[in-house]
PATI-166336 format. One record per atom (N, C-alpha, C, CB): chain; residue number from 1; atom name; residue in three letters; y, x, z. Coordinates in steps of 0.1 Angstrom, whole numbers, padded with zeros to 4 digits. Glycine has a CB too. Layout:
PATI-166336
+-----+-----+------+------+-------+-------+-------+
: mol : seq : atom : type :    yy :    xx :    zz :
+-----+-----+------+------+-------+-------+-------+
:   A : NUM :   CA :  ALA :     Y :     X :     Z :
...
+-----+-----+------+------+-------+-------+-------+
END
This chain:
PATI-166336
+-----+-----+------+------+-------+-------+-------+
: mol : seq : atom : type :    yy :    xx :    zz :
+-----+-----+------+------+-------+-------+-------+
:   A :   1 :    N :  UNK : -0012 :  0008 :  0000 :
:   A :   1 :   CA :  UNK :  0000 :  0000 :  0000 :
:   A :   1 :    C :  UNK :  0012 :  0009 :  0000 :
:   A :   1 :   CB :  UNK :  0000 : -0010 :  0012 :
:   A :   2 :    N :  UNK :  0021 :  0007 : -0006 :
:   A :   2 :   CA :  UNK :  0035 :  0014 : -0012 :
:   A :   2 :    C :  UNK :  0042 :  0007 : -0007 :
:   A :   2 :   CB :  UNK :  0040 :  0016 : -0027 :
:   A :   3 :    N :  UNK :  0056 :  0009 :  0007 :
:   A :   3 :   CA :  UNK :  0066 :  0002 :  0009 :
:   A :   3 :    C :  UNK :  0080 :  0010 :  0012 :
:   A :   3 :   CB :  UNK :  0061 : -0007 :  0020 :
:   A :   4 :    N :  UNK :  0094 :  0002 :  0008 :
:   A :   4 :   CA :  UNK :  0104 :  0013 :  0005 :
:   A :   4 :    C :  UNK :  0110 :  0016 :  0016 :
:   A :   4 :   CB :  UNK :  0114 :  0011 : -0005 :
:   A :   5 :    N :  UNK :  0116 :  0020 :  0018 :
:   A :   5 :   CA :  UNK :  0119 :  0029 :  0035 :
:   A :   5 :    C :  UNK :  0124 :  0015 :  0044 :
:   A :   5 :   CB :  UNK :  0137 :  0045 :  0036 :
:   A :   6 :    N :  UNK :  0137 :  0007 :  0034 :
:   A :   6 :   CA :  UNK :  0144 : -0002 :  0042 :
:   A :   6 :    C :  UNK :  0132 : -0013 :  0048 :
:   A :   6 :   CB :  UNK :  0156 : -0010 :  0032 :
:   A :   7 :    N :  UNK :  0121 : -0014 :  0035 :
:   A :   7 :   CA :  UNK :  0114 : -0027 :  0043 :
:   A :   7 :    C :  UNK :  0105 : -0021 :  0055 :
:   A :   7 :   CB :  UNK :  0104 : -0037 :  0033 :
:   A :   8 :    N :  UNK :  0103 : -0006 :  0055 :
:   A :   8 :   CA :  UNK :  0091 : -0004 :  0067 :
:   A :   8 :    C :  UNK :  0097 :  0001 :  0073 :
:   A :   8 :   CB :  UNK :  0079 :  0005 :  0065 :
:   A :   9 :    N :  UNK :  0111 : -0004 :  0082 :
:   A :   9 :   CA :  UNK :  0119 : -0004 :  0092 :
:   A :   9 :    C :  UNK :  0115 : -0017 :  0096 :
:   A :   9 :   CB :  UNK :  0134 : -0002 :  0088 :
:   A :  10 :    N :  UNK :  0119 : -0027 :  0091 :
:   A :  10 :   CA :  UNK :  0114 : -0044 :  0093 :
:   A :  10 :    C :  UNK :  0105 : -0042 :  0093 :
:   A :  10 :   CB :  UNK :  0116 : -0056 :  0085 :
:   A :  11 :    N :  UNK :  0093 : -0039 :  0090 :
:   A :  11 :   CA :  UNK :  0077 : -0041 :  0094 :
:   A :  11 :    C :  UNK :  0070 : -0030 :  0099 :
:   A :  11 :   CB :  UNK :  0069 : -0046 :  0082 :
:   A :  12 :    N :  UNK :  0076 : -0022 :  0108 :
:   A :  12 :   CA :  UNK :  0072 : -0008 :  0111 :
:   A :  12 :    C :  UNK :  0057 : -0014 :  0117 :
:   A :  12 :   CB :  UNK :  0083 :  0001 :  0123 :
:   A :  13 :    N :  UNK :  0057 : -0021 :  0130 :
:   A :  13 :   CA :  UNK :  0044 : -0025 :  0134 :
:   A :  13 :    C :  UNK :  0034 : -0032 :  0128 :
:   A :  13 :   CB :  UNK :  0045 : -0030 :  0141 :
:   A :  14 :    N :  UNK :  0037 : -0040 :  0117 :
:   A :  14 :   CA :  UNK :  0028 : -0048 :  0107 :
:   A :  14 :    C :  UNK :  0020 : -0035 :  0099 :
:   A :  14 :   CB :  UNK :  0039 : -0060 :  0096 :
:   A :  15 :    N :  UNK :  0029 : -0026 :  0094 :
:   A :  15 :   CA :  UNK :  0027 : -0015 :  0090 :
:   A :  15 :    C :  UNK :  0016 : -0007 :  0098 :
:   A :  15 :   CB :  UNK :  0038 : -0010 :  0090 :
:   A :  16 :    N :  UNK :  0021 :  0002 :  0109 :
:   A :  16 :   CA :  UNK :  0012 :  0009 :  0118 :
:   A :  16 :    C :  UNK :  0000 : -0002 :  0117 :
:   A :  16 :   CB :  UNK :  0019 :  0011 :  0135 :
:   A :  17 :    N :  UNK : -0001 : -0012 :  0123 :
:   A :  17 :   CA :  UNK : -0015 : -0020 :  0125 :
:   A :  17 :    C :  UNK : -0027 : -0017 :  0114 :
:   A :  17 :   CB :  UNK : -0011 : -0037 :  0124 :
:   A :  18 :    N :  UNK : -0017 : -0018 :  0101 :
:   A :  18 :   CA :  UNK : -0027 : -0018 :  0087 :
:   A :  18 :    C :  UNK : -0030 : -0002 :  0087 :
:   A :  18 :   CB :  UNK : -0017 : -0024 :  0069 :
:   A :  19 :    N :  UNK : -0022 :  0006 :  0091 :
:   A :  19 :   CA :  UNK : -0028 :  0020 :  0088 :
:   A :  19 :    C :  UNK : -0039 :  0022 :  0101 :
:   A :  19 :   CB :  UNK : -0015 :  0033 :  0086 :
:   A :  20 :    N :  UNK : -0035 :  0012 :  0110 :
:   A :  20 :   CA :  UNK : -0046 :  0014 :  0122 :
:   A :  20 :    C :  UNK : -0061 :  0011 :  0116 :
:   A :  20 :   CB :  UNK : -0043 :  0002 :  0135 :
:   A :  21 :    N :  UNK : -0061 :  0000 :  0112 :
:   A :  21 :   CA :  UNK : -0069 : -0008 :  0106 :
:   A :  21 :    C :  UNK : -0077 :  0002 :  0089 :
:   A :  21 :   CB :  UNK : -0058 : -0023 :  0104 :
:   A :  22 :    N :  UNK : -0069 :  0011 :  0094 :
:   A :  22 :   CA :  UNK : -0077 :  0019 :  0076 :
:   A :  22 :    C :  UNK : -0070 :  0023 :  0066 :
:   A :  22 :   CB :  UNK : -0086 :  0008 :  0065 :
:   A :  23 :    N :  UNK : -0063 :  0011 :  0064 :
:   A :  23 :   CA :  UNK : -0053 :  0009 :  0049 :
:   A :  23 :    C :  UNK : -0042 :  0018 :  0046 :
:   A :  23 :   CB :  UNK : -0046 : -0004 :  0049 :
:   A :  24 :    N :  UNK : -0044 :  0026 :  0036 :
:   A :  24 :   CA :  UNK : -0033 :  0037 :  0038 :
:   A :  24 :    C :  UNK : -0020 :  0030 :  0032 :
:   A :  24 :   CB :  UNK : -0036 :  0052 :  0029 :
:   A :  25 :    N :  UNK : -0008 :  0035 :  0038 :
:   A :  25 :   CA :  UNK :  0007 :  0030 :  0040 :
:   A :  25 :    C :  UNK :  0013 :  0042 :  0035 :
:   A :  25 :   CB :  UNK :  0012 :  0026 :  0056 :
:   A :  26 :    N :  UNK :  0022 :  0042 :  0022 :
:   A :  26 :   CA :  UNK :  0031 :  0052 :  0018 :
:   A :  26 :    C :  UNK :  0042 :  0043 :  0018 :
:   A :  26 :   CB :  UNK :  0027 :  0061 :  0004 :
:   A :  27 :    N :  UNK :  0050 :  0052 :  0023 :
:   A :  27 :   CA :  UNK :  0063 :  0047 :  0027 :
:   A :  27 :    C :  UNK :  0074 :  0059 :  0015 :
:   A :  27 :   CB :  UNK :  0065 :  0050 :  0047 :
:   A :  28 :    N :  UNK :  0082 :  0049 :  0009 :
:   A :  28 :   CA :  UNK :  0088 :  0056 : -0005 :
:   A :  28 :    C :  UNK :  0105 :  0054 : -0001 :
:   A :  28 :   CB :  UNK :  0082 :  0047 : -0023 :
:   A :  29 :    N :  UNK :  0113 :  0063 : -0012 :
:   A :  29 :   CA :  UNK :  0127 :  0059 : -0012 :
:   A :  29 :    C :  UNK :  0127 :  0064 : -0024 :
:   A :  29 :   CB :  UNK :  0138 :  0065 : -0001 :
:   A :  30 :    N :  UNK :  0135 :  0050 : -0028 :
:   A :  30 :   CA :  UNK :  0139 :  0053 : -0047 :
:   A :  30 :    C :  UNK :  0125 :  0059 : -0053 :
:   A :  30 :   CB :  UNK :  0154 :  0069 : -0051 :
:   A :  31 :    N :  UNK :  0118 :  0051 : -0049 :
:   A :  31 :   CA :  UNK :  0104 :  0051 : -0058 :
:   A :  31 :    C :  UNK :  0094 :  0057 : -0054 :
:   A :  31 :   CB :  UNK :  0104 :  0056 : -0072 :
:   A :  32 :    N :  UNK :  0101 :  0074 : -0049 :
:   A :  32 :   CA :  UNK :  0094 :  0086 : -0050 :
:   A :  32 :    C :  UNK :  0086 :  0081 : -0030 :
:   A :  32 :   CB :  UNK :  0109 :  0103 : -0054 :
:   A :  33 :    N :  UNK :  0075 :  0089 : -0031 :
:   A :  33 :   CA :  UNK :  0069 :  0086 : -0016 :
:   A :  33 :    C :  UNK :  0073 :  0099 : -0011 :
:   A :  33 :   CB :  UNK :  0052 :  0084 : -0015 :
:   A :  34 :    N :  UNK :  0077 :  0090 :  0000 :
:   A :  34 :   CA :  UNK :  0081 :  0103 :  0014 :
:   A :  34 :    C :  UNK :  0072 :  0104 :  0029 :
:   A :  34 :   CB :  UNK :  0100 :  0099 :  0022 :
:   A :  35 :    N :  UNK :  0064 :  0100 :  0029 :
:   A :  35 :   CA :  UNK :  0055 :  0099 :  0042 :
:   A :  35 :    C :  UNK :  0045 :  0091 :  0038 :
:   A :  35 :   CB :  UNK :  0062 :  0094 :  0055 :
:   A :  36 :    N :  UNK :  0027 :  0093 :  0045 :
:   A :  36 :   CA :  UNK :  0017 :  0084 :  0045 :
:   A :  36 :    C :  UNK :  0017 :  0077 :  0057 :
:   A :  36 :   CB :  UNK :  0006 :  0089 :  0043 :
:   A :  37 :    N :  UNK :  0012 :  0066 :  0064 :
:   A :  37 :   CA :  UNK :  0009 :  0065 :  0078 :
:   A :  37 :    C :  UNK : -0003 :  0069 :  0079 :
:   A :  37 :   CB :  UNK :  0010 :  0053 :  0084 :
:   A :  38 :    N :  UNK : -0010 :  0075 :  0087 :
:   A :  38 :   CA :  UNK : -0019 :  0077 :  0091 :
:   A :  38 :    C :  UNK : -0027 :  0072 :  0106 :
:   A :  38 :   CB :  UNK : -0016 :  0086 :  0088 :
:   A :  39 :    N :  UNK : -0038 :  0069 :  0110 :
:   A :  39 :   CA :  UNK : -0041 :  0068 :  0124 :
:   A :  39 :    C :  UNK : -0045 :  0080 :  0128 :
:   A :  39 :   CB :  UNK : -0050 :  0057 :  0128 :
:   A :  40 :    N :  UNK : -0041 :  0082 :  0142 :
:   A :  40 :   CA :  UNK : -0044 :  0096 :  0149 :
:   A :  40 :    C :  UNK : -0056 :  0096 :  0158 :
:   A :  40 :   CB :  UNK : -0031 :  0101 :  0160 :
:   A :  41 :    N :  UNK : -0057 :  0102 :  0155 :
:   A :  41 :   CA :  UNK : -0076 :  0107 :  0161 :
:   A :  41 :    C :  UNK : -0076 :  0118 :  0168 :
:   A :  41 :   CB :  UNK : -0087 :  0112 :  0150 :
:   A :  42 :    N :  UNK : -0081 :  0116 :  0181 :
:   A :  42 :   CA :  UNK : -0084 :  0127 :  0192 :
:   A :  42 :    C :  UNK : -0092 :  0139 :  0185 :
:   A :  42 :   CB :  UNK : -0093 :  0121 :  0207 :
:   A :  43 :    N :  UNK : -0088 :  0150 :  0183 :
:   A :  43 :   CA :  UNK : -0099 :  0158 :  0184 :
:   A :  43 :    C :  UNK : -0114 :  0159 :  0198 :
:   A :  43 :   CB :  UNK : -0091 :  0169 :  0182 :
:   A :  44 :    N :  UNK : -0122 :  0154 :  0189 :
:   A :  44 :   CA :  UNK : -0132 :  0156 :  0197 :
:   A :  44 :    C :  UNK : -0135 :  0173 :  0204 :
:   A :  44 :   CB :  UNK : -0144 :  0151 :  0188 :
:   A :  45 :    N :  UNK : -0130 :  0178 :  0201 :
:   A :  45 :   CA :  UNK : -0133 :  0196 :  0202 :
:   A :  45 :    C :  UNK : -0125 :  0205 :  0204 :
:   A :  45 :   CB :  UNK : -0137 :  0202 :  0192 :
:   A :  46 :    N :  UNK : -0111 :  0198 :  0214 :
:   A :  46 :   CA :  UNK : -0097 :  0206 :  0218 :
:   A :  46 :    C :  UNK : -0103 :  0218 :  0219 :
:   A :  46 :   CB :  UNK : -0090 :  0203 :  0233 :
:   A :  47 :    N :  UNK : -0090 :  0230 :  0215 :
:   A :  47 :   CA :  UNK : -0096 :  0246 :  0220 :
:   A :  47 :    C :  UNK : -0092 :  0246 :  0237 :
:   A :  47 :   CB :  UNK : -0086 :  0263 :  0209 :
:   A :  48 :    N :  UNK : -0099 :  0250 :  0243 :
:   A :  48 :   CA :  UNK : -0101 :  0255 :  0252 :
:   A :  48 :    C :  UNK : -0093 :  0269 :  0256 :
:   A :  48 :   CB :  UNK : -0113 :  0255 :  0252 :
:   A :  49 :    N :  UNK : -0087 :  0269 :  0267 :
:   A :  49 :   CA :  UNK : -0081 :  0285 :  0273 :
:   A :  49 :    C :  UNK : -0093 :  0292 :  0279 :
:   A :  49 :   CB :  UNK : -0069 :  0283 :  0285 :
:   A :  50 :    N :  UNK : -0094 :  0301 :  0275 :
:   A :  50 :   CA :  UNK : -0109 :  0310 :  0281 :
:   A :  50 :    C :  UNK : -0117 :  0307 :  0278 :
:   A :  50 :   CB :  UNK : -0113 :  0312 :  0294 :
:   A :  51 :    N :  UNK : -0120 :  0297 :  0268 :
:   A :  51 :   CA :  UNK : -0132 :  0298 :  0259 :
:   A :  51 :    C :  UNK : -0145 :  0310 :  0263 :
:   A :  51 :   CB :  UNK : -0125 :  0303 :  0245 :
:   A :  52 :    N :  UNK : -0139 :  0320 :  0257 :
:   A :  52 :   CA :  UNK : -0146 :  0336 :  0256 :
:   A :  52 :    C :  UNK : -0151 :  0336 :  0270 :
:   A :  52 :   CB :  UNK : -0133 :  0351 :  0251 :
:   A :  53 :    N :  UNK : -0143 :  0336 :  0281 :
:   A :  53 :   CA :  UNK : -0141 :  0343 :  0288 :
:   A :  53 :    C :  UNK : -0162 :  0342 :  0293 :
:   A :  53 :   CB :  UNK : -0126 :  0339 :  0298 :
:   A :  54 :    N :  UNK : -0163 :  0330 :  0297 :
:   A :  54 :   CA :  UNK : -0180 :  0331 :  0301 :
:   A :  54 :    C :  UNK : -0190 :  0341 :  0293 :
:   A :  54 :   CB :  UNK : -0186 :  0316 :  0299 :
:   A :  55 :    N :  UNK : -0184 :  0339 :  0280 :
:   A :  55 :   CA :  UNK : -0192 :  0354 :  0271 :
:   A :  55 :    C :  UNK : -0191 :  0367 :  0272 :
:   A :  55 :   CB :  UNK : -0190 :  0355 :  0258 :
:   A :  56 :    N :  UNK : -0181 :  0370 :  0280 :
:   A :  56 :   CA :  UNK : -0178 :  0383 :  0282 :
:   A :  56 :    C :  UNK : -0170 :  0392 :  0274 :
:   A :  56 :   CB :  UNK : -0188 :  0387 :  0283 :
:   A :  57 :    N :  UNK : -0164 :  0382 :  0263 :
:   A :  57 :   CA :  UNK : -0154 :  0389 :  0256 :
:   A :  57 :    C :  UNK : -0142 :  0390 :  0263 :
:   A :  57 :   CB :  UNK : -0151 :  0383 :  0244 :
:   A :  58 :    N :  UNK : -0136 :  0400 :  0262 :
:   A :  58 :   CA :  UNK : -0116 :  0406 :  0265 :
:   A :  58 :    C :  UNK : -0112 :  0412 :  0255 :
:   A :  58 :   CB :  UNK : -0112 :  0419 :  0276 :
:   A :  59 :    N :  UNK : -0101 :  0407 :  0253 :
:   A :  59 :   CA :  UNK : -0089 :  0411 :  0245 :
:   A :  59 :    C :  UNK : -0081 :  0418 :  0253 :
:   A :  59 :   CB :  UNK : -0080 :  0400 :  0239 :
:   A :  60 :    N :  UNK : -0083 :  0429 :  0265 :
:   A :  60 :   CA :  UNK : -0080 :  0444 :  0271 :
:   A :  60 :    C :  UNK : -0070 :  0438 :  0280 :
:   A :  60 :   CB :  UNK : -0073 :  0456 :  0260 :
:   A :  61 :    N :  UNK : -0063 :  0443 :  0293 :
:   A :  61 :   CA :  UNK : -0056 :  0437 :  0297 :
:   A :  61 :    C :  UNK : -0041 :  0440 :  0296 :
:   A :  61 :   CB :  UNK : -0061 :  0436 :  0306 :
:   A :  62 :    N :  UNK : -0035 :  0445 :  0282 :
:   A :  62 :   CA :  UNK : -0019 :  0441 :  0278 :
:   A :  62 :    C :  UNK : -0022 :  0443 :  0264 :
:   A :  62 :   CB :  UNK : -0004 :  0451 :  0284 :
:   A :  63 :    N :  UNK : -0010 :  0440 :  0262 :
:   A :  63 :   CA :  UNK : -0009 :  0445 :  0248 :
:   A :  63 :    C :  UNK : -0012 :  0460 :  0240 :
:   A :  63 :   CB :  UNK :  0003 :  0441 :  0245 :
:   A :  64 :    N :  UNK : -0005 :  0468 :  0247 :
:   A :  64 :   CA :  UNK : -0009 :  0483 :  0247 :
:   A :  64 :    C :  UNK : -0023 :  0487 :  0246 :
:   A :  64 :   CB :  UNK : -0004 :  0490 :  0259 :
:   A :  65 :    N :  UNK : -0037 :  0483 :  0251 :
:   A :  65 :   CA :  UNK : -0045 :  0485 :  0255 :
:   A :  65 :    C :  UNK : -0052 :  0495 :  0256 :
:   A :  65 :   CB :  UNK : -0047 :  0479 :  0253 :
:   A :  66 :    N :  UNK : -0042 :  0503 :  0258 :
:   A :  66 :   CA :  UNK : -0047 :  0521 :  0262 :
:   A :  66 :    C :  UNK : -0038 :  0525 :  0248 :
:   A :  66 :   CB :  UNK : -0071 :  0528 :  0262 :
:   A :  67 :    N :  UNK : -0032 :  0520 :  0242 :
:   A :  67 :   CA :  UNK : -0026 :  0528 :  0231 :
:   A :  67 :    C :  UNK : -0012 :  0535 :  0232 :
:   A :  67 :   CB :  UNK : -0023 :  0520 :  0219 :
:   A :  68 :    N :  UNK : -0008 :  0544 :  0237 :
:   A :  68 :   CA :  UNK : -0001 :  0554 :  0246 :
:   A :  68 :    C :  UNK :  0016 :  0549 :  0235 :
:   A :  68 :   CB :  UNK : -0010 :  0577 :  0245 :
:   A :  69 :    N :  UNK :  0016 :  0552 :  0225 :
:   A :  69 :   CA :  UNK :  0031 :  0550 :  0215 :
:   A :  69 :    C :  UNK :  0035 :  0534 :  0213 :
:   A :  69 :   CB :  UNK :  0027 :  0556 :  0196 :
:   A :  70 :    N :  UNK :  0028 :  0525 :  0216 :
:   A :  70 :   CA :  UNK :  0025 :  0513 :  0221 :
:   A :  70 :    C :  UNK :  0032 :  0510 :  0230 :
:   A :  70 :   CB :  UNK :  0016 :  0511 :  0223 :
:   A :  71 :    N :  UNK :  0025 :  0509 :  0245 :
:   A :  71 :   CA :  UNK :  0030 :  0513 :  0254 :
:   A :  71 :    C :  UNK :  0041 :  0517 :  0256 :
:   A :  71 :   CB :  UNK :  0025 :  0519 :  0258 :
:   A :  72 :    N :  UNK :  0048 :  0525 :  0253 :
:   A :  72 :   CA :  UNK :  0061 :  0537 :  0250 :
:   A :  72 :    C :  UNK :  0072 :  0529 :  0246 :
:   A :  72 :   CB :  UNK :  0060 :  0549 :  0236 :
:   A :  73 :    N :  UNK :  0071 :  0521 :  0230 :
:   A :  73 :   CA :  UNK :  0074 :  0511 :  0223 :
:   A :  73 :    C :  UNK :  0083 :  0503 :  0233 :
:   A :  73 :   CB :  UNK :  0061 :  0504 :  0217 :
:   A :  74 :    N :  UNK :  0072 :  0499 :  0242 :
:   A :  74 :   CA :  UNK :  0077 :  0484 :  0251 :
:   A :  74 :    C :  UNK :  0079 :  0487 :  0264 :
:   A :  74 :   CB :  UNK :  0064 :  0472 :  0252 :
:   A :  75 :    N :  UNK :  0079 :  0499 :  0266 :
:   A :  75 :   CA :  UNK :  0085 :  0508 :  0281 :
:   A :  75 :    C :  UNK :  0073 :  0502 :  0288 :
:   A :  75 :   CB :  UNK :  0104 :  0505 :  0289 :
:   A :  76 :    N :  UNK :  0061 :  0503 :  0288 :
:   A :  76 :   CA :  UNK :  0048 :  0501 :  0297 :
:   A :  76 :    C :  UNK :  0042 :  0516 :  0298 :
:   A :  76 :   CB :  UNK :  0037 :  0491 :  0289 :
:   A :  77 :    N :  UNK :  0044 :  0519 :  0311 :
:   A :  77 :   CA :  UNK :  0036 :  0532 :  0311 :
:   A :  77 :    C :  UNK :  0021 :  0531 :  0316 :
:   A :  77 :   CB :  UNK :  0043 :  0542 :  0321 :
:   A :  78 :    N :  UNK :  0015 :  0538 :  0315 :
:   A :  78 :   CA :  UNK : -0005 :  0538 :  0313 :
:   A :  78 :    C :  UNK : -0001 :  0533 :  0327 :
:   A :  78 :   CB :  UNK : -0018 :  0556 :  0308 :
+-----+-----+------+------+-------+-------+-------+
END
């Protein structure tokens, strides 16, 4: 369904419902389409902070990670 900006102001929620419902909603100005609606969907599989960490991976503990000109760089001394 194709509707022009002014009317999917007046039917924003009639709108949302139908893209809830499936139906894809392009919303146009002067013909041309400027946005789809879409419905939003939880990722089932957020990333996680420390993921790794139970596997035993480290990414070292700074950024320098023993690299001495590095270090230097960012005024971190060993």
């Amino acid at each position: 369904m194709e509707v022009n900006l002014l009317e999917a102001k007046a039917k924003l929620s009639e709108l949302v419902q139908r893209s809830v419902a499936g139906e894809e909603v392009i919303i146009t100005k002067a013909g041309e389409p400027l946005v789809r609606l879409i419905k939003y969907e939880v990722d089932p599989n957020p990333c996680r902070l420390g993921l790794y960490k139970e596997a035993g991976i480290s990414i070292g503990k700074g950024i320098q990670d023993g690299d001495v000109e590095l270090a230097a760089t960012f005024g971190m001394g060993e």
